[in-house]
Z-matrix of the N, CA and C atoms (Angstrom, degrees):
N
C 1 1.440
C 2 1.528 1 112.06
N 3 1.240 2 123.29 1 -10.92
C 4 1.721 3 125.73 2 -158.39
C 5 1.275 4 84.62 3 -109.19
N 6 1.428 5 137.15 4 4.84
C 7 1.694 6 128.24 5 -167.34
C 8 1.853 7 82.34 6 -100.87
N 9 1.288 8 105.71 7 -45.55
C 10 1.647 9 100.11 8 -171.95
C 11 1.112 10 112.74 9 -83.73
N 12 1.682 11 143.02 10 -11.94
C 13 0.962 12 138.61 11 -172.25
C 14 1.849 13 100.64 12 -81.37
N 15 1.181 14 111.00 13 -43.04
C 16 1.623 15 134.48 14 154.82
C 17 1.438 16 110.74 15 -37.73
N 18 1.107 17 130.60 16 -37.55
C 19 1.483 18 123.41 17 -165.31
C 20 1.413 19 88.18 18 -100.13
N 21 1.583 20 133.19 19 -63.85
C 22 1.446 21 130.74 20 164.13
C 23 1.644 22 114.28 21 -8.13
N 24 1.035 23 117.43 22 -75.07
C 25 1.435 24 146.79 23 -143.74
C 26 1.886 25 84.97 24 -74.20
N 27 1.680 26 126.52 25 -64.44
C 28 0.974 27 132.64 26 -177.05
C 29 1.588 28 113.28 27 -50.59
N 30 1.590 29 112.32 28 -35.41
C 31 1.562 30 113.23 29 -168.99
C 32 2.064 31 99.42 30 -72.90
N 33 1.769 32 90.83 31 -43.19
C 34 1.653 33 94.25 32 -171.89
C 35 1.361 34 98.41 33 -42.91
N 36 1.308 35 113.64 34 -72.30
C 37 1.395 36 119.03 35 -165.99
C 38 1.786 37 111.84 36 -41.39
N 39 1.244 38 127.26 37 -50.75
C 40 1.475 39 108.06 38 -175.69
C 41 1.395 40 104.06 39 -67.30
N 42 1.410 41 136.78 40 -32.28
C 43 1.727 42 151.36 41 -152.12
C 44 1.694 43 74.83 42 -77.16
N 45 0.970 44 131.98 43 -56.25
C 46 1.996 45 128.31 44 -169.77
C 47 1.346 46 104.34 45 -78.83
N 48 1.472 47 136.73 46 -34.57
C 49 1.307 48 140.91 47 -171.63
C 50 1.952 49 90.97 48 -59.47
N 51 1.117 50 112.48 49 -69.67
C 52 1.406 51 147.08 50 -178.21
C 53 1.605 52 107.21 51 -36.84
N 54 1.019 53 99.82 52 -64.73
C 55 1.485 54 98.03 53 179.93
C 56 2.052 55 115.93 54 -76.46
N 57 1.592 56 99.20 55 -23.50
C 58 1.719 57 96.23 56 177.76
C 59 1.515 58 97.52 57 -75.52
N 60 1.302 59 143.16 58 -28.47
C 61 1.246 60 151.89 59 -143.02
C 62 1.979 61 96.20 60 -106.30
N 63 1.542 62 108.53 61 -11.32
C 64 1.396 63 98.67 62 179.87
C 65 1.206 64 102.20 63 -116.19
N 66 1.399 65 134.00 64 -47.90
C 67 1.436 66 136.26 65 160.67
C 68 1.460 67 120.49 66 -45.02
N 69 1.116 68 115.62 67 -10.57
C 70 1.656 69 116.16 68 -169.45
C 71 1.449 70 100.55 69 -126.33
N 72 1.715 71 123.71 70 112.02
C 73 1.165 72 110.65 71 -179.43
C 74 1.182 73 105.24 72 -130.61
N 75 1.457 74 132.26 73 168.23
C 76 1.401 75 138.99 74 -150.36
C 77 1.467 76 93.25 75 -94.67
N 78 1.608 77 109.11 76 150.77
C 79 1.835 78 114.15 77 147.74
C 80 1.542 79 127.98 78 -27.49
N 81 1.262 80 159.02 79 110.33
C 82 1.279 81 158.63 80 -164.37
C 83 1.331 82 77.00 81 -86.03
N 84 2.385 83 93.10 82 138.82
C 85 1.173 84 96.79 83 -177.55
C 86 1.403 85 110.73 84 -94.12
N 87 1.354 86 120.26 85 178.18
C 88 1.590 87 116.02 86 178.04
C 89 1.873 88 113.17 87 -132.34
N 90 1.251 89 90.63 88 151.70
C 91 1.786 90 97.65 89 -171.85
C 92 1.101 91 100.79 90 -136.18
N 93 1.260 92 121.48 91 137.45
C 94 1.526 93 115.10 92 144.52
C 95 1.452 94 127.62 93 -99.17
N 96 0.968 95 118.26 94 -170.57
C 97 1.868 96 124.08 95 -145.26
C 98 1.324 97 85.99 96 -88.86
N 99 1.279 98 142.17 97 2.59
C 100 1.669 99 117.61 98 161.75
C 101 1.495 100 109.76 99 -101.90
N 102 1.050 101 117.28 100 -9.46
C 103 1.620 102 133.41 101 -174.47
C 104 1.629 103 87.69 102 -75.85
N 105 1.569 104 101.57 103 -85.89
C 106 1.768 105 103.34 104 171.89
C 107 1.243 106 116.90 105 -24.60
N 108 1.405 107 143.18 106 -60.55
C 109 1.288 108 141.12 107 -144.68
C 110 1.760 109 88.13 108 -84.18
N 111 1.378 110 115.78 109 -49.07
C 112 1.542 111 108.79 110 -172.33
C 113 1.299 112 115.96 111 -36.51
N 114 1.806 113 107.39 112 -72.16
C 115 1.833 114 112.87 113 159.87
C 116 1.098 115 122.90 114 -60.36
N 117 1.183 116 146.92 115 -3.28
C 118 1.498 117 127.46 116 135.95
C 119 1.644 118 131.84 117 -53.96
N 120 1.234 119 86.74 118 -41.26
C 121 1.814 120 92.24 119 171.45
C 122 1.366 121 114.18 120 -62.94
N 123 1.362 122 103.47 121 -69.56
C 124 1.550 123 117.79 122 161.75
C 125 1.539 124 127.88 123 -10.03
N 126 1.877 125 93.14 124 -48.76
C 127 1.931 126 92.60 125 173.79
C 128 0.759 127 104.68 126 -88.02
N 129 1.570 128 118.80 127 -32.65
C 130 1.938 129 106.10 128 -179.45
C 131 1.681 130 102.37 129 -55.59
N 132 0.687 131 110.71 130 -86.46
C 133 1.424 132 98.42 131 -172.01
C 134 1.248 133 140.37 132 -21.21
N 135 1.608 134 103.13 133 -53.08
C 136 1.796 135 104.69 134 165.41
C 137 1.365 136 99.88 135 -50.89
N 138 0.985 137 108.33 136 -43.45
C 139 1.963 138 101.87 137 -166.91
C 140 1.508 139 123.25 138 -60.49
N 141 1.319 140 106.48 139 -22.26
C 142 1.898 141 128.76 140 -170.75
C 143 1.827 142 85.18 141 -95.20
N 144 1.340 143 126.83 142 -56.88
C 145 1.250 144 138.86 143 -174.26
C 146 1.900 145 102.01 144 -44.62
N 147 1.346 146 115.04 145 -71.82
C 148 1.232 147 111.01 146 154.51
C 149 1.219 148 164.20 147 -39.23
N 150 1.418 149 97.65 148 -27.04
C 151 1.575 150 143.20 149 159.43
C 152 1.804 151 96.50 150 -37.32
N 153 1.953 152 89.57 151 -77.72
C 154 1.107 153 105.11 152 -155.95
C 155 1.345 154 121.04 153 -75.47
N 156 1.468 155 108.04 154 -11.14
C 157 1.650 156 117.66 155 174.70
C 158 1.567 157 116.29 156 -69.33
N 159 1.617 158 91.37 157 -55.63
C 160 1.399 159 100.91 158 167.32
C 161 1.515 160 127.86 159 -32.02
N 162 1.624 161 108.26 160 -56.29
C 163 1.400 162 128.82 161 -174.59
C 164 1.665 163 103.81 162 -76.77
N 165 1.143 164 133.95 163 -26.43
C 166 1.322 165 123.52 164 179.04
C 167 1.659 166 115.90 165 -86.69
N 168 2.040 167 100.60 166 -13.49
C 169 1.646 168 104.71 167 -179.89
C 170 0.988 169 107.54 168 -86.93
N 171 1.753 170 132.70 169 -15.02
C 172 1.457 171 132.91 170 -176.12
C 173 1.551 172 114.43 171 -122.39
N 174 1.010 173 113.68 172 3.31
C 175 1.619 174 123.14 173 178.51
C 176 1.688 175 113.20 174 -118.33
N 177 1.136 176 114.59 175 34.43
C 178 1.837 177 102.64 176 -161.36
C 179 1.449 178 102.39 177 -96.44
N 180 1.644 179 102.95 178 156.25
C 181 1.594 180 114.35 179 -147.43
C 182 1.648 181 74.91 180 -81.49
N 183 1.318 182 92.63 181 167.70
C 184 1.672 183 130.95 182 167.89
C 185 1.656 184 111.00 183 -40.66
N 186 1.039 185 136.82 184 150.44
C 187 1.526 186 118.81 185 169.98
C 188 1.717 187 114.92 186 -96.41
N 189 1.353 188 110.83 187 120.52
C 190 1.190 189 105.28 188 -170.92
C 191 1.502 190 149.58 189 -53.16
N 192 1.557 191 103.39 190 15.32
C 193 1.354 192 128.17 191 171.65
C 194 1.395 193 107.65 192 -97.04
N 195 1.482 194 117.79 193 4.38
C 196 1.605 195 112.87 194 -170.55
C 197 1.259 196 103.09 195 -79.31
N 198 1.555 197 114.89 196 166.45
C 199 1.555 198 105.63 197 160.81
C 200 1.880 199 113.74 198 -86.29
N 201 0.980 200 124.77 199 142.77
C 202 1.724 201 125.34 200 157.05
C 203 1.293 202 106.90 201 -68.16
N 204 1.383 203 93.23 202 151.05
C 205 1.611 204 112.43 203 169.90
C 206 1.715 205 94.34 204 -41.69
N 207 1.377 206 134.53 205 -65.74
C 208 1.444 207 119.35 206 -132.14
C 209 1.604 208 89.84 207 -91.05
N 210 1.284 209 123.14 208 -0.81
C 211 1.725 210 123.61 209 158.68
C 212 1.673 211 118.67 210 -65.30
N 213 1.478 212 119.71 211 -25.22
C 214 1.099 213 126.37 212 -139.07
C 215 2.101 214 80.38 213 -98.07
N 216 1.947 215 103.98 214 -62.37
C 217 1.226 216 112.56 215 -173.11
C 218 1.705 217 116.38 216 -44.60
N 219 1.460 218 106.70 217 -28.69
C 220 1.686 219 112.80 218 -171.25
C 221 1.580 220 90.29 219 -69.70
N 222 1.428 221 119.62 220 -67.82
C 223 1.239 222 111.90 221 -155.65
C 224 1.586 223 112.94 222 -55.20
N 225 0.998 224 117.99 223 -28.62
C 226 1.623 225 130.54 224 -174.23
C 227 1.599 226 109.44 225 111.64
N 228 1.291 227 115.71 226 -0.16
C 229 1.669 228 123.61 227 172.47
C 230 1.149 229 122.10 228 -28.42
N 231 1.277 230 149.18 229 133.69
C 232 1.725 231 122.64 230 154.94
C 233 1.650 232 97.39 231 -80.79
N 234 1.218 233 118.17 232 157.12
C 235 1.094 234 138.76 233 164.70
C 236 1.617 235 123.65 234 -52.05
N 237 1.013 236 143.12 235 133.02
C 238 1.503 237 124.30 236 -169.31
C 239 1.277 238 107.95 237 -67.23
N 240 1.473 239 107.50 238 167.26
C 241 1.758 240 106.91 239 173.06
C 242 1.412 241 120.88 240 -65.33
N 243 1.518 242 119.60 241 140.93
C 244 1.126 243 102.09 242 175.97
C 245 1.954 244 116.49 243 -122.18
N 246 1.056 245 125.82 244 156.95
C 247 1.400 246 106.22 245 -172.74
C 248 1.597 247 112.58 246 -78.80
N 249 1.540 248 111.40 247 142.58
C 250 1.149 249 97.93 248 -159.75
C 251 1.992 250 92.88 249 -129.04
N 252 1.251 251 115.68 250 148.56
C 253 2.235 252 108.84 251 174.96
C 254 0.927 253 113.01 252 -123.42
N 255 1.535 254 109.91 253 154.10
C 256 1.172 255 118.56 254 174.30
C 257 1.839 256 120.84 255 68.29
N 258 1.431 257 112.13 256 -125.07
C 259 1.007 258 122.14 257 -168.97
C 260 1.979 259 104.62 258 -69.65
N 261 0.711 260 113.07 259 1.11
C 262 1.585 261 108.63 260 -171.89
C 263 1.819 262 94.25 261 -119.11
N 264 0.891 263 128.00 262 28.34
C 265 1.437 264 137.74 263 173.24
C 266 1.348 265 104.82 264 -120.98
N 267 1.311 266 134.56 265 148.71
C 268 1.441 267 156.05 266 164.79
C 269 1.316 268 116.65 267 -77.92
N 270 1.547 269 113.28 268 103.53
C 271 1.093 270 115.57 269 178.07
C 272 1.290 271 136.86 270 -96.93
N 273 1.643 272 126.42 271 98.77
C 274 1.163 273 133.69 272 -127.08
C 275 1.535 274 104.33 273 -122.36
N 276 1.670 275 116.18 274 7.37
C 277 1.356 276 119.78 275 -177.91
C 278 1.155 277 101.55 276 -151.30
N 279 1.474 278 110.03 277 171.55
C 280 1.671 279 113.28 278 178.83
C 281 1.428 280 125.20 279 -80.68
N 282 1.519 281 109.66 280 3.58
C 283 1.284 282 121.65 281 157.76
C 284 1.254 283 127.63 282 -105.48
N 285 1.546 284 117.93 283 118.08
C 286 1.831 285 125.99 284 -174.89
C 287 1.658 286 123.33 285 -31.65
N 288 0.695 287 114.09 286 91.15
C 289 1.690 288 113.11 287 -170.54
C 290 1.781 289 100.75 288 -77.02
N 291 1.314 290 98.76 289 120.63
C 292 1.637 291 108.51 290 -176.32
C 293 1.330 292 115.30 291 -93.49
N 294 1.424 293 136.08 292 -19.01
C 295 1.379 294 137.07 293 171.51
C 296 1.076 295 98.06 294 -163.56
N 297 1.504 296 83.52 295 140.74
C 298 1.874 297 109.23 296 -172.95
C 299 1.622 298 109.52 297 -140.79
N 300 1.265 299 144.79 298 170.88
C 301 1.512 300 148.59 299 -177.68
C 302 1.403 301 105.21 300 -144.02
């Protein structure tokens, strides 16, 4: 009986949590238009700021000790393998081969 009196007791309490937490509402806050404009800038920026982090962590140039393609053709190099899908793969069985190198 003390397992349900326990579950009772736990439901009251959120059923009262719930209802003081909906009947009771805070002061609405207030800004004025230089407050606004501050955090507006503010996100623009983080947001352009992020933008550009993002794009410099997944886009980064070559390291300049690499060779270029038109370094590779002079010397007589082949180019390394590169992975290639789907339609640019050789299909050499009766099953679709999706990536190949």
């Amino acid at each position: 009986m003390t397992n349900m009196r326990l579950k009772r007791l736990v439901v009251l309490i959120a059923v009262m949590s719930l209802l003081t937490i909906g009947t009771v509402s805070p002061t609405p806050a207030r800004a004025d238009a230089a407050e606004i404009a501050i955090i507006v800038c503010a996100s623009l920026a983080a947001y352009v700021a992020l933008v550009f982090i993002g794009t410099a962590l997944t886009h980064r140039s070559p390291q300049p000790w690499a060779e270029a393609p038109a370094d590779l053709e002079v010397d007589g190099k082949r180019p390394p393998a590169a992975m290639r899908f789907g339609p640019r793969c050789r299909q050499s069985s009766t099953e679709l081969t999706l990536l190949c190198w």
